[in-house]
mmCIF file of the N, C-alpha and C atoms, coordinates in Angstrom:
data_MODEL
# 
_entry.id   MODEL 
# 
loop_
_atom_site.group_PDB 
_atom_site.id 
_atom_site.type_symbol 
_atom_site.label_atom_id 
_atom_site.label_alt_id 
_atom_site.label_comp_id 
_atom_site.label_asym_id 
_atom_site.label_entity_id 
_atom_site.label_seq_id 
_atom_site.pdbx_PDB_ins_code 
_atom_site.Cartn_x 
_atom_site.Cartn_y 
_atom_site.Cartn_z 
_atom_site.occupancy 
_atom_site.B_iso_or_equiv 
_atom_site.pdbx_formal_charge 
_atom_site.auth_seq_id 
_atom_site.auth_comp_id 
_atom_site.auth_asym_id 
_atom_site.auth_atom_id 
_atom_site.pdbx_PDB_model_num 
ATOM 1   N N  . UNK A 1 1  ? -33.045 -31.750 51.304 1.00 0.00 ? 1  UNK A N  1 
ATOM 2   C CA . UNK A 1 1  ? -31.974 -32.722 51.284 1.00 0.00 ? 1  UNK A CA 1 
ATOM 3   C C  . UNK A 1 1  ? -31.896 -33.312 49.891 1.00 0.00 ? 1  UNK A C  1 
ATOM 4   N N  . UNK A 1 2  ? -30.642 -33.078 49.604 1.00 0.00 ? 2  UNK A N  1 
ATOM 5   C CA . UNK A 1 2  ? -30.489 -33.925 48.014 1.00 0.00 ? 2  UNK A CA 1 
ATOM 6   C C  . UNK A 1 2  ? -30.418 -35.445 48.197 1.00 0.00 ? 2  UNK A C  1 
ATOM 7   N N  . UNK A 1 3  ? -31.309 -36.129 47.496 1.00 0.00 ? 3  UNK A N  1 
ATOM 8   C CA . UNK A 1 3  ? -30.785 -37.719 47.660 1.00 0.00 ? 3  UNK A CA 1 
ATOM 9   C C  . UNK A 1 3  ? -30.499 -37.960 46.046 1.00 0.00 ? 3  UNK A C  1 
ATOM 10  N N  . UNK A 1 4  ? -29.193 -38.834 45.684 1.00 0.00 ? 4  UNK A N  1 
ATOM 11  C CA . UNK A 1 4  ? -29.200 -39.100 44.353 1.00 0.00 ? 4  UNK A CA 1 
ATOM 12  C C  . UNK A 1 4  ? -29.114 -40.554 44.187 1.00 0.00 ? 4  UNK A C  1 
ATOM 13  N N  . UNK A 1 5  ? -29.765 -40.879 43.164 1.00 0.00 ? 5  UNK A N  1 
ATOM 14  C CA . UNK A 1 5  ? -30.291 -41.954 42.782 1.00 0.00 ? 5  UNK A CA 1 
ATOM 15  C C  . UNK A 1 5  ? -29.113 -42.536 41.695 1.00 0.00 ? 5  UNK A C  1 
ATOM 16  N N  . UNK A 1 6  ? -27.803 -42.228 41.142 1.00 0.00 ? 6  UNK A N  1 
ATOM 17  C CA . UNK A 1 6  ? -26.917 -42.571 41.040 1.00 0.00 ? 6  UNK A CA 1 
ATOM 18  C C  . UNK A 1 6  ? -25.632 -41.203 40.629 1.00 0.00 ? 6  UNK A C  1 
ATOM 19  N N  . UNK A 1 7  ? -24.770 -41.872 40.800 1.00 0.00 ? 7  UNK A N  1 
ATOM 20  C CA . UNK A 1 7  ? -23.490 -41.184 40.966 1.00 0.00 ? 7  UNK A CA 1 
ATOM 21  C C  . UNK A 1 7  ? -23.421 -39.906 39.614 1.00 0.00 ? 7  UNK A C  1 
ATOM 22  N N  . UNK A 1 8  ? -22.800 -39.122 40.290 1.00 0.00 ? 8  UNK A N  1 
ATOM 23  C CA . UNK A 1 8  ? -22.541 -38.130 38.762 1.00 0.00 ? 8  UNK A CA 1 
ATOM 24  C C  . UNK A 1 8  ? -20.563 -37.465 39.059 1.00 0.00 ? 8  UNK A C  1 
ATOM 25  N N  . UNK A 1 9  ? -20.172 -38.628 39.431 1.00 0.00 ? 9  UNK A N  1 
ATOM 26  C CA . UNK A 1 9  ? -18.880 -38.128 39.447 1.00 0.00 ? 9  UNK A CA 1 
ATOM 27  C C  . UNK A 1 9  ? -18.062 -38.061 38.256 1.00 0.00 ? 9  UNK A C  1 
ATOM 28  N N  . UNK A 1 10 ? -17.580 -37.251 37.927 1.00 0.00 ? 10 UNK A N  1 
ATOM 29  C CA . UNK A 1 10 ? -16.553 -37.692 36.682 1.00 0.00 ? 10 UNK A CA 1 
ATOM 30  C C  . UNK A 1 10 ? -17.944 -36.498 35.316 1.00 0.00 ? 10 UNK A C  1 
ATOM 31  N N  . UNK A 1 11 ? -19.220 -36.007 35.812 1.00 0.00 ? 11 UNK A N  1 
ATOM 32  C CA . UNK A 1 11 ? -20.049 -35.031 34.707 1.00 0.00 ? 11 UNK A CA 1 
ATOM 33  C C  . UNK A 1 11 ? -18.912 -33.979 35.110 1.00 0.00 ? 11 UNK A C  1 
ATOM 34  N N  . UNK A 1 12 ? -19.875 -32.907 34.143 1.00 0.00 ? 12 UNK A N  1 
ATOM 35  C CA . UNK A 1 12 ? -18.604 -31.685 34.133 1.00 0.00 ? 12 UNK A CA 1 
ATOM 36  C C  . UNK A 1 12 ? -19.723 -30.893 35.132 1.00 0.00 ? 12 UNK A C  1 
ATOM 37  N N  . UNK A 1 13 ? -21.015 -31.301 35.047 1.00 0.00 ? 13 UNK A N  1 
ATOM 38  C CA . UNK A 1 13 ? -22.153 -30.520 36.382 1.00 0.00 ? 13 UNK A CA 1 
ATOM 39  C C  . UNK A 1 13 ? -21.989 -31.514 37.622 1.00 0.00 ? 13 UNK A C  1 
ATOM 40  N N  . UNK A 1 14 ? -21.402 -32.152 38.300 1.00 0.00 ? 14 UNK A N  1 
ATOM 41  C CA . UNK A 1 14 ? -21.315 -32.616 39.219 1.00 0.00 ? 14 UNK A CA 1 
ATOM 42  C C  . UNK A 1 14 ? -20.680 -31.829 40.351 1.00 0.00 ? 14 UNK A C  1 
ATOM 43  N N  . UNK A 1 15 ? -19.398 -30.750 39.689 1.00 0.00 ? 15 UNK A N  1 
ATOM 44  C CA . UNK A 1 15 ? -18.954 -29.895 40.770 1.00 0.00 ? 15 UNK A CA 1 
ATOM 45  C C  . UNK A 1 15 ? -20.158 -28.603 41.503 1.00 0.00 ? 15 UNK A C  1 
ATOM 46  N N  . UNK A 1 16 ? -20.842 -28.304 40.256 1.00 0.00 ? 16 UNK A N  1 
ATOM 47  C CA . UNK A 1 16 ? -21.751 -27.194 40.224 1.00 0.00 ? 16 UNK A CA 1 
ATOM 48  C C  . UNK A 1 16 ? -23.096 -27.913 41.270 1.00 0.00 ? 16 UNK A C  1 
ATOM 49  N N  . UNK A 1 17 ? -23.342 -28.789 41.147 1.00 0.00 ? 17 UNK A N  1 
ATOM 50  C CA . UNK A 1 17 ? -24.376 -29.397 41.750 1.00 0.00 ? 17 UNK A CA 1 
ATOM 51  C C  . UNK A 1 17 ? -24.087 -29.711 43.563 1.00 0.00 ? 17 UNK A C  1 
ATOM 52  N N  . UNK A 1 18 ? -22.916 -29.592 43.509 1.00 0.00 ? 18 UNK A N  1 
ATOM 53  C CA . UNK A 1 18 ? -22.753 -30.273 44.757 1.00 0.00 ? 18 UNK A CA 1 
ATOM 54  C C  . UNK A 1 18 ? -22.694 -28.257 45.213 1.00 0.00 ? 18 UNK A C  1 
ATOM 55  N N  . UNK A 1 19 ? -21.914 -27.928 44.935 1.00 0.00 ? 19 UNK A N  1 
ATOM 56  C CA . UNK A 1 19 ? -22.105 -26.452 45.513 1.00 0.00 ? 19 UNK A CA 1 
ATOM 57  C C  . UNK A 1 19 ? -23.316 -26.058 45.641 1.00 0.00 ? 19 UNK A C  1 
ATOM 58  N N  . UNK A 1 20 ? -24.398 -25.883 44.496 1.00 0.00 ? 20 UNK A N  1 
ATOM 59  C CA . UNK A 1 20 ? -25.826 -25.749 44.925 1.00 0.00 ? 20 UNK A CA 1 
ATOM 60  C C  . UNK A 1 20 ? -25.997 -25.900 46.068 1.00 0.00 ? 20 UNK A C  1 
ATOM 61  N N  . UNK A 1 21 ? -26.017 -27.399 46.244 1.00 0.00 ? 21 UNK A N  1 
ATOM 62  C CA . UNK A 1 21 ? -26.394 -27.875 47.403 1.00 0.00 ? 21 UNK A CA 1 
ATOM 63  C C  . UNK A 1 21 ? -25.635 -27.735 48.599 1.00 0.00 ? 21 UNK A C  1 
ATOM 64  N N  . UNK A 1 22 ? -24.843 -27.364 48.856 1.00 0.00 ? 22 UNK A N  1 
ATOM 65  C CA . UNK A 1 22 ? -23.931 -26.964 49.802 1.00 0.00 ? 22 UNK A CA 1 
ATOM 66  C C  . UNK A 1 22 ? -24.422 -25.740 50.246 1.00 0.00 ? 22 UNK A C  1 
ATOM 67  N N  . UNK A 1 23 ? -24.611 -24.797 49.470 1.00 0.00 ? 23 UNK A N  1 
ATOM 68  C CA . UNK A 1 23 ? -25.071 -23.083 49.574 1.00 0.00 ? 23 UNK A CA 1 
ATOM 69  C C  . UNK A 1 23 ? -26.294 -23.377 50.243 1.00 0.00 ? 23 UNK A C  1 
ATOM 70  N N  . UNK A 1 24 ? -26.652 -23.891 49.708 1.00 0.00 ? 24 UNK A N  1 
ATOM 71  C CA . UNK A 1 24 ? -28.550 -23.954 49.932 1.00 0.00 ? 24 UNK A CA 1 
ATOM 72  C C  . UNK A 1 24 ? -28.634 -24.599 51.812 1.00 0.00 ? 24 UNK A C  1 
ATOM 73  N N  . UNK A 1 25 ? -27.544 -25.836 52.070 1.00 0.00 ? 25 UNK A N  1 
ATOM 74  C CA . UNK A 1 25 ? -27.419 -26.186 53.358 1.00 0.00 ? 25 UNK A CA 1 
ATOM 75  C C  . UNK A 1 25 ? -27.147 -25.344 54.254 1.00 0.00 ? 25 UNK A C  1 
ATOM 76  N N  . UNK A 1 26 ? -26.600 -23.924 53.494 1.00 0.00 ? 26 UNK A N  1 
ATOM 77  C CA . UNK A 1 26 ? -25.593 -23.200 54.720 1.00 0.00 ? 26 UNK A CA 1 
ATOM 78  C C  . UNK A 1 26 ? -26.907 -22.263 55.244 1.00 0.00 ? 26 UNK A C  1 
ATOM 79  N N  . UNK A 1 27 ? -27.314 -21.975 53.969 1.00 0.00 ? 27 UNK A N  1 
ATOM 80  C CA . UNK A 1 27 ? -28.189 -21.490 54.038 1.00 0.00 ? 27 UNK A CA 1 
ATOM 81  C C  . UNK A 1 27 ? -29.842 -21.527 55.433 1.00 0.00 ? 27 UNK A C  1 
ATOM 82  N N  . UNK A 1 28 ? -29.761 -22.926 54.912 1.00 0.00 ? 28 UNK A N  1 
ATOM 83  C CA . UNK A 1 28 ? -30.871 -23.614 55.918 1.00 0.00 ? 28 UNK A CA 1 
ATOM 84  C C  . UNK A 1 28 ? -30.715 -22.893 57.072 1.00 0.00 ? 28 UNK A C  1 
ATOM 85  N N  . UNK A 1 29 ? -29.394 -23.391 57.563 1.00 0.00 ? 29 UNK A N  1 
ATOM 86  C CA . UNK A 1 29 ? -28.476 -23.938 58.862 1.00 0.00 ? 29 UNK A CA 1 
ATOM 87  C C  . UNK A 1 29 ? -28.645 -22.657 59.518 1.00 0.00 ? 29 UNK A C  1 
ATOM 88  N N  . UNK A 1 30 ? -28.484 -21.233 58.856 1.00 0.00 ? 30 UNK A N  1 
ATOM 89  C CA . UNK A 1 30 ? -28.615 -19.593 59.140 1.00 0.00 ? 30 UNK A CA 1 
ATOM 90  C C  . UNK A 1 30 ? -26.847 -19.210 58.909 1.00 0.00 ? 30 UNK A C  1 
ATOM 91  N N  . UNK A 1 31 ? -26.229 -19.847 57.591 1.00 0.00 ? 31 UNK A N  1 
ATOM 92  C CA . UNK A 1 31 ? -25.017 -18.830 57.513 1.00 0.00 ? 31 UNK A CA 1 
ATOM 93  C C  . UNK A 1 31 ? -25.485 -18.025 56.780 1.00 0.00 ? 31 UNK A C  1 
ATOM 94  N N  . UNK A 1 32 ? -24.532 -16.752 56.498 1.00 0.00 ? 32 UNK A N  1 
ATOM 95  C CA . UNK A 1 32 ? -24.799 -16.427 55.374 1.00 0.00 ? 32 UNK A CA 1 
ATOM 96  C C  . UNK A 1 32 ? -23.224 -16.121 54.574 1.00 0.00 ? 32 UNK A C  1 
ATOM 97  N N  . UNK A 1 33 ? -23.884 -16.202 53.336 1.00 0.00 ? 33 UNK A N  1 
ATOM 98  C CA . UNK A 1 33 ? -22.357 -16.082 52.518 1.00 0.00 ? 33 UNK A CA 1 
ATOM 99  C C  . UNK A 1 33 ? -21.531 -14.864 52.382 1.00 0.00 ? 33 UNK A C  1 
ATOM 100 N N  . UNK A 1 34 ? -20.364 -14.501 52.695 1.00 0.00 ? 34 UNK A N  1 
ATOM 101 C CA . UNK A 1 34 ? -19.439 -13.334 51.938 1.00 0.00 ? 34 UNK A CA 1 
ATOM 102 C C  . UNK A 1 34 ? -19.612 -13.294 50.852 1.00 0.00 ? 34 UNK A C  1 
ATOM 103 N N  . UNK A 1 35 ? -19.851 -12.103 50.244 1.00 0.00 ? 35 UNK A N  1 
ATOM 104 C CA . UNK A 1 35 ? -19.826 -11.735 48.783 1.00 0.00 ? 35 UNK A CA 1 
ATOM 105 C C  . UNK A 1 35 ? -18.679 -11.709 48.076 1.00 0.00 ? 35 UNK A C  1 
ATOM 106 N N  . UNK A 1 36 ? -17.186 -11.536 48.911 1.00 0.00 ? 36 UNK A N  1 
ATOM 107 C CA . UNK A 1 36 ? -16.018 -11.167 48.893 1.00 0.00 ? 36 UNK A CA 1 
ATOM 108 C C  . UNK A 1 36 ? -15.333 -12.375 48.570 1.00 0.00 ? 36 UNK A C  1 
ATOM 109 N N  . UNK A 1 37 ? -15.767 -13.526 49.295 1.00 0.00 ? 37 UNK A N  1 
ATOM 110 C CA . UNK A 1 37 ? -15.032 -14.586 48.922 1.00 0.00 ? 37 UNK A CA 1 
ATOM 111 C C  . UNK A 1 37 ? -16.152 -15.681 49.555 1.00 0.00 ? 37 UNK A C  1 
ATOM 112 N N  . UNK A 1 38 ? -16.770 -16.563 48.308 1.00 0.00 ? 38 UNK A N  1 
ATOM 113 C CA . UNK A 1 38 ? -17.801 -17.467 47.962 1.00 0.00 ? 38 UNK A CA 1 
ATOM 114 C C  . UNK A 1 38 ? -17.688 -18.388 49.078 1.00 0.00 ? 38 UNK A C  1 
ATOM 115 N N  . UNK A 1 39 ? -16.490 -18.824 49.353 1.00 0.00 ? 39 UNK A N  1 
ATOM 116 C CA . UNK A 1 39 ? -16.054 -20.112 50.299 1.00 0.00 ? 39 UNK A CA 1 
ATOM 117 C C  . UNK A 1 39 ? -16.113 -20.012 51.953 1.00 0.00 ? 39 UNK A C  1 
ATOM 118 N N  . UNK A 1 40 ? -16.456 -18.481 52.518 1.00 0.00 ? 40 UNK A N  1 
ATOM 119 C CA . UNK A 1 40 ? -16.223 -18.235 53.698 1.00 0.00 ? 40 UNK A CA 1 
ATOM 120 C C  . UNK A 1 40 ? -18.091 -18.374 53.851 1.00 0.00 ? 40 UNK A C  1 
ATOM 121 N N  . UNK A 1 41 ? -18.177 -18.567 54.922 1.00 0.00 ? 41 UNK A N  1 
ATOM 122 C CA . UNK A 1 41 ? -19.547 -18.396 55.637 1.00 0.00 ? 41 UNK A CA 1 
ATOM 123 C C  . UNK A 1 41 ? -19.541 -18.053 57.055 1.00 0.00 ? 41 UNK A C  1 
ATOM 124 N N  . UNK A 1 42 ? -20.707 -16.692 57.122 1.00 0.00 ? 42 UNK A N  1 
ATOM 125 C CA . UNK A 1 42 ? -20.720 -16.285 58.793 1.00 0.00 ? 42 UNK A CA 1 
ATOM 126 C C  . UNK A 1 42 ? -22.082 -16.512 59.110 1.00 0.00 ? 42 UNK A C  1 
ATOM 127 N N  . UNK A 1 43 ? -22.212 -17.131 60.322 1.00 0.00 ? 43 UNK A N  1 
ATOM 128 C CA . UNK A 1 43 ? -23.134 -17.602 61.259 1.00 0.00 ? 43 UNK A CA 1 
ATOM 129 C C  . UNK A 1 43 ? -23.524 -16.072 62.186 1.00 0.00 ? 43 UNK A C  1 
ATOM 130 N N  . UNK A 1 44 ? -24.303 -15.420 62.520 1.00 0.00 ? 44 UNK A N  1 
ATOM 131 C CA . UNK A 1 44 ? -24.441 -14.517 63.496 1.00 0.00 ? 44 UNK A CA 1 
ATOM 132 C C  . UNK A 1 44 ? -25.561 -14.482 64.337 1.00 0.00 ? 44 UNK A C  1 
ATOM 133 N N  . UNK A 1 45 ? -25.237 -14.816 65.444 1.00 0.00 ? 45 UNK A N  1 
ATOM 134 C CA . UNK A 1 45 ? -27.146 -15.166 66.241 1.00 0.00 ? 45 UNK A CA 1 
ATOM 135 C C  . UNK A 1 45 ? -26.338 -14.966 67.709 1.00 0.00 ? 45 UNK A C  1 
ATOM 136 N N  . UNK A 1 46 ? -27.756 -13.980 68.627 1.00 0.00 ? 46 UNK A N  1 
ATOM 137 C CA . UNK A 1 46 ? -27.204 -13.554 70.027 1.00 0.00 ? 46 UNK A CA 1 
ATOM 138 C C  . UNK A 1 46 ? -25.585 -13.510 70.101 1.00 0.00 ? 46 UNK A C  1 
ATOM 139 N N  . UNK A 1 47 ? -25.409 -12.351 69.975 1.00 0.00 ? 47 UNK A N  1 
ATOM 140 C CA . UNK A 1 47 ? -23.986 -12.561 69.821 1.00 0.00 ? 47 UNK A CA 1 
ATOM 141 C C  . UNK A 1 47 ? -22.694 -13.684 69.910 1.00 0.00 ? 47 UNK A C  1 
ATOM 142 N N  . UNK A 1 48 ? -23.590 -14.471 68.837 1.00 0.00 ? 48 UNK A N  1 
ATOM 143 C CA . UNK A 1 48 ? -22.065 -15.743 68.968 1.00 0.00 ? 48 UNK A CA 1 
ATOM 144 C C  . UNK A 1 48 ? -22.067 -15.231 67.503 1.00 0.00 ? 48 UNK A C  1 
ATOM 145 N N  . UNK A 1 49 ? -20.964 -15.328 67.123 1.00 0.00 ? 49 UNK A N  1 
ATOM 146 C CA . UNK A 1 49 ? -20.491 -15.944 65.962 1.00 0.00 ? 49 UNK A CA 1 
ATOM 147 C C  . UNK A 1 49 ? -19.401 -17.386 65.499 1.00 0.00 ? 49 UNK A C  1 
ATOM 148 N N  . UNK A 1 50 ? -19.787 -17.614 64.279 1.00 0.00 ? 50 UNK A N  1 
ATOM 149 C CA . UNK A 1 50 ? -19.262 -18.843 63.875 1.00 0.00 ? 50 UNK A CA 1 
ATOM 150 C C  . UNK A 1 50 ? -18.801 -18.459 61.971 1.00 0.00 ? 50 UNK A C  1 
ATOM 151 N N  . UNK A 1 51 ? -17.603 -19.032 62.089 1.00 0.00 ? 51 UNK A N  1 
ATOM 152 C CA . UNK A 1 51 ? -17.349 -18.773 60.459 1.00 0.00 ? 51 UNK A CA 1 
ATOM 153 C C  . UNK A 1 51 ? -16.721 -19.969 59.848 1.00 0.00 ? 51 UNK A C  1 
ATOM 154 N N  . UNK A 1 52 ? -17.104 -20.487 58.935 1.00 0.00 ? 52 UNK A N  1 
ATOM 155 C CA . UNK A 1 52 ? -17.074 -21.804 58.037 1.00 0.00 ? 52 UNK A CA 1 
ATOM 156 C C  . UNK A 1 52 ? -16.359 -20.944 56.931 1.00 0.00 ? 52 UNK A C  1 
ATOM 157 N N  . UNK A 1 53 ? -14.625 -21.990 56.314 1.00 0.00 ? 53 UNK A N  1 
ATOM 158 C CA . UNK A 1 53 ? -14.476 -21.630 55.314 1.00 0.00 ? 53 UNK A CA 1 
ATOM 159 C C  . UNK A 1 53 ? -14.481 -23.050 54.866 1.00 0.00 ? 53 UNK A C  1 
ATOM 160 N N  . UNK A 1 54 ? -14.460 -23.397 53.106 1.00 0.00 ? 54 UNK A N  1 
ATOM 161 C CA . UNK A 1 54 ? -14.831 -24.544 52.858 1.00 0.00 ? 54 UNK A CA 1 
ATOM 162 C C  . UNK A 1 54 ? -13.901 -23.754 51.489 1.00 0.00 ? 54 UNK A C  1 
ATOM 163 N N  . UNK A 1 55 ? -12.884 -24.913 51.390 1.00 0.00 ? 55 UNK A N  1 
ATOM 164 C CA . UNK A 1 55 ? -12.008 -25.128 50.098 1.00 0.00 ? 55 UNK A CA 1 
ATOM 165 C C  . UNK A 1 55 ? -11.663 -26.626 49.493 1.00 0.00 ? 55 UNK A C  1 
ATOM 166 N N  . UNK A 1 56 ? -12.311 -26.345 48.358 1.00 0.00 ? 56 UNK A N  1 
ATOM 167 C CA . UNK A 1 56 ? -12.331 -27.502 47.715 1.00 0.00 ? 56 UNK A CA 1 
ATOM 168 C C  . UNK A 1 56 ? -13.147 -28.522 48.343 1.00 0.00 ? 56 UNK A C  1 
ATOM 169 N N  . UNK A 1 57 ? -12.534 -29.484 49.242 1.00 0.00 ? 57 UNK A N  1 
ATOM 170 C CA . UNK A 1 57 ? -13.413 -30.490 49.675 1.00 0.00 ? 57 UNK A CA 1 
ATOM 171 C C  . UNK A 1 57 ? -12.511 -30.631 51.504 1.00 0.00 ? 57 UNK A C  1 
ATOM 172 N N  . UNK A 1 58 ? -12.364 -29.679 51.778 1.00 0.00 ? 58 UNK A N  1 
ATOM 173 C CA . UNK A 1 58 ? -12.177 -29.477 53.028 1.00 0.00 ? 58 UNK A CA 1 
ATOM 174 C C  . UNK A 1 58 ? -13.038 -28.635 53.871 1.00 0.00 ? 58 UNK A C  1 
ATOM 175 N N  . UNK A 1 59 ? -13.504 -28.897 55.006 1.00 0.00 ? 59 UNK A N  1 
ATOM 176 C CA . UNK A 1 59 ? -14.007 -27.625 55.749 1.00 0.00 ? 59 UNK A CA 1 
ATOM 177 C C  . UNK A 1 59 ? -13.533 -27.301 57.201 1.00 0.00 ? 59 UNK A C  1 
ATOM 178 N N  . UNK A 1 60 ? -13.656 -25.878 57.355 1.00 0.00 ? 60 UNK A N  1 
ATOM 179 C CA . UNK A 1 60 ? -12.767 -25.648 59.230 1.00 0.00 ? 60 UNK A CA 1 
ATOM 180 C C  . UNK A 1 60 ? -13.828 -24.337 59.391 1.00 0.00 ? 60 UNK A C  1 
ATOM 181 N N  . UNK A 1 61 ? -14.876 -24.957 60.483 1.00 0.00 ? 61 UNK A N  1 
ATOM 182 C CA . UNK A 1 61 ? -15.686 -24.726 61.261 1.00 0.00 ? 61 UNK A CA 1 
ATOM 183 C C  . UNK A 1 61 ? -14.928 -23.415 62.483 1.00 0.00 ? 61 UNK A C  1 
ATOM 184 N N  . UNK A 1 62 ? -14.798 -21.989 62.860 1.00 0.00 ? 62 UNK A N  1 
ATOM 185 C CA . UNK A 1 62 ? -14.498 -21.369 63.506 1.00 0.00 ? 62 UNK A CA 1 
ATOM 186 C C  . UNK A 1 62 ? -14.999 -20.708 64.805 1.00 0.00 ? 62 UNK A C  1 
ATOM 187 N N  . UNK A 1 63 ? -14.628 -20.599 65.726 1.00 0.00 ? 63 UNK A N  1 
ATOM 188 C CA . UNK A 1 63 ? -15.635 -19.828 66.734 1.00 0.00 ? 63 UNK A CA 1 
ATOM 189 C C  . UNK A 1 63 ? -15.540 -20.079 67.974 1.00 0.00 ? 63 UNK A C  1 
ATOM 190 N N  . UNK A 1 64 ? -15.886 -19.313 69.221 1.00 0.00 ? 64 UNK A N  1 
ATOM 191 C CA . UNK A 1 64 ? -15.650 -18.984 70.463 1.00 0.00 ? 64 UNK A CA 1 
ATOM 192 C C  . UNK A 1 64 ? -16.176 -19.829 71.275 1.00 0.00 ? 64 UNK A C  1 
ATOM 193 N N  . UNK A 1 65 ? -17.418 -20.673 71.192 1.00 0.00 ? 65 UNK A N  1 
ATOM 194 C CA . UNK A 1 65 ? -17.758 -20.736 72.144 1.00 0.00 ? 65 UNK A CA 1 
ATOM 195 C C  . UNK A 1 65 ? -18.172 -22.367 71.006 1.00 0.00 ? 65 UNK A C  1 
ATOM 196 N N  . UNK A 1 66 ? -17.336 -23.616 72.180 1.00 0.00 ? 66 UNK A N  1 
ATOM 197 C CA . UNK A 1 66 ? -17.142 -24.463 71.341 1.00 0.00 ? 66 UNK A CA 1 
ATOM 198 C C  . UNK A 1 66 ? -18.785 -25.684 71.230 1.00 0.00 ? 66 UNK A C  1 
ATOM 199 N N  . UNK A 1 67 ? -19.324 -25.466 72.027 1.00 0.00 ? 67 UNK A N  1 
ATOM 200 C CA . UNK A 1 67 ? -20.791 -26.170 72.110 1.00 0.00 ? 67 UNK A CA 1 
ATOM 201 C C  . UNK A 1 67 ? -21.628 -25.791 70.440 1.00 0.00 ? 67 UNK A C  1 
ATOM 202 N N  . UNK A 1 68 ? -21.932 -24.899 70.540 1.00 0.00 ? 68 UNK A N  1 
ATOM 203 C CA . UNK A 1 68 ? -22.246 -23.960 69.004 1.00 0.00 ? 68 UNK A CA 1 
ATOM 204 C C  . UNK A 1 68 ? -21.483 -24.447 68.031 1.00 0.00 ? 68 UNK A C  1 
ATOM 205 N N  . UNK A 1 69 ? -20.385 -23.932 67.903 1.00 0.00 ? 69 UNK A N  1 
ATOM 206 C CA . UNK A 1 69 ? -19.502 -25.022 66.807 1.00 0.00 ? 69 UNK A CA 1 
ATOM 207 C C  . UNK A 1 69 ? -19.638 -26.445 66.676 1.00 0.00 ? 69 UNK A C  1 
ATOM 208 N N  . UNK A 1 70 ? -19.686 -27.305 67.403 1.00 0.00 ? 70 UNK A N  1 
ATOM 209 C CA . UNK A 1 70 ? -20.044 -28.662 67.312 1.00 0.00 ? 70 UNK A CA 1 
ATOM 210 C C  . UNK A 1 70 ? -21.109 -28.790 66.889 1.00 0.00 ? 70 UNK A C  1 
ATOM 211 N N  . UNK A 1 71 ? -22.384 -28.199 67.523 1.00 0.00 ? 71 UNK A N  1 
ATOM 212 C CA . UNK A 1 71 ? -23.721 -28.356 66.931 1.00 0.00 ? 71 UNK A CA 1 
ATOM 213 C C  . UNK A 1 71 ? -24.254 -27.980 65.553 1.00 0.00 ? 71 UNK A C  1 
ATOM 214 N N  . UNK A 1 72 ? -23.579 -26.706 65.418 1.00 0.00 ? 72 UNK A N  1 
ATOM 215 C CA . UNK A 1 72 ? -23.754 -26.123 63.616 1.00 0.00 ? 72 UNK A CA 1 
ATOM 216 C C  . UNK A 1 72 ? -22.776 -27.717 63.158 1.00 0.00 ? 72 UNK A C  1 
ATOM 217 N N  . UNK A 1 73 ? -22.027 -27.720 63.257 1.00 0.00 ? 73 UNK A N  1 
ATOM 218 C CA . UNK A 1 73 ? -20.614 -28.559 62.596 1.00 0.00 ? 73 UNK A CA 1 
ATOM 219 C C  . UNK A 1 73 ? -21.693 -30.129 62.745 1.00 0.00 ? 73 UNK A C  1 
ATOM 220 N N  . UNK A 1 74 ? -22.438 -30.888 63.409 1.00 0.00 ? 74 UNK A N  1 
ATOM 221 C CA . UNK A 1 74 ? -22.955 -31.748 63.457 1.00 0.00 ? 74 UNK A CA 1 
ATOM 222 C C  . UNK A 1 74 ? -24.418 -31.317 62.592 1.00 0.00 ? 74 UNK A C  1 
ATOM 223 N N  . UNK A 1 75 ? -24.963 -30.333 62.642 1.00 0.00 ? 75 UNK A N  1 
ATOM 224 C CA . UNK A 1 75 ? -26.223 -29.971 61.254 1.00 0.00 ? 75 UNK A CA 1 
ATOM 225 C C  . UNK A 1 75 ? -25.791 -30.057 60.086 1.00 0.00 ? 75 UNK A C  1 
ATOM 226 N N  . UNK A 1 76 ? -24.309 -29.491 59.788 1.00 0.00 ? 76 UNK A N  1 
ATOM 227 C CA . UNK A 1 76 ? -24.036 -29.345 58.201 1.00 0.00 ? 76 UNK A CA 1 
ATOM 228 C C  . UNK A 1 76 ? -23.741 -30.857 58.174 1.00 0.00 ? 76 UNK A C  1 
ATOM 229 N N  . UNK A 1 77 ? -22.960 -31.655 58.722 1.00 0.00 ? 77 UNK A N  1 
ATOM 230 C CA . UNK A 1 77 ? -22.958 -33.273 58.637 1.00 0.00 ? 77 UNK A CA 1 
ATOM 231 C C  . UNK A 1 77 ? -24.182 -33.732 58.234 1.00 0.00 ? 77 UNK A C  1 
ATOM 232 N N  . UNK A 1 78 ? -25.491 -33.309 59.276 1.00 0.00 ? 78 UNK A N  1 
ATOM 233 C CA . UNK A 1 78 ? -26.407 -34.104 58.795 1.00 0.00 ? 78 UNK A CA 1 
ATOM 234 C C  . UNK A 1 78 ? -26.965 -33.735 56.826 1.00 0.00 ? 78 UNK A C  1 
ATOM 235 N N  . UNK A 1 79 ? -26.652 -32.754 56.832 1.00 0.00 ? 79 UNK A N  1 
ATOM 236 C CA . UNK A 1 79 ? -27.298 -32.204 55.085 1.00 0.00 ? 79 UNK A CA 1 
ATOM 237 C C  . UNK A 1 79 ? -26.614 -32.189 54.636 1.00 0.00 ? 79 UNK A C  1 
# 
């Protein structure tokens, strides 16, 4: 978990930093990234899937079976 000890909005590494840390969360969580396009993420476990695309500073959480989605979607909240 990143904790920061003051703001870095407005550096020119503040965008780069927050992605780090974003990747690294999805990571945790068990997405994994498209190579094809950086912003999509697929979840794959006992056949559920779940796919996260994340643009800019939006995200839309995808997937069938809506219990799973809430719960991934409430982990990436917490990190």
């Amino acid at each position: 978990m990143l904790c920061l000890h003051q703001a870095i909005y407005g550096l020119k590494q503040a965008a780069l930093a927050w992605w780090k840390q974003l990747t690294k969360s999805m990571k945790i969580l068990g997405f994994k990234q498209l190579t094809a396009d950086a912003g999509v993420f697929i979840y794959l476990k006992d056949n559920e899937t779940v796919i996260v695309i994340i643009y800019i500073d939006n995200t839309l959480f995808i997937g069938k079976n809506k219990l799973l989605v809430n719960k991934l979607k409430s982990d990436f909240i917490k990190h």
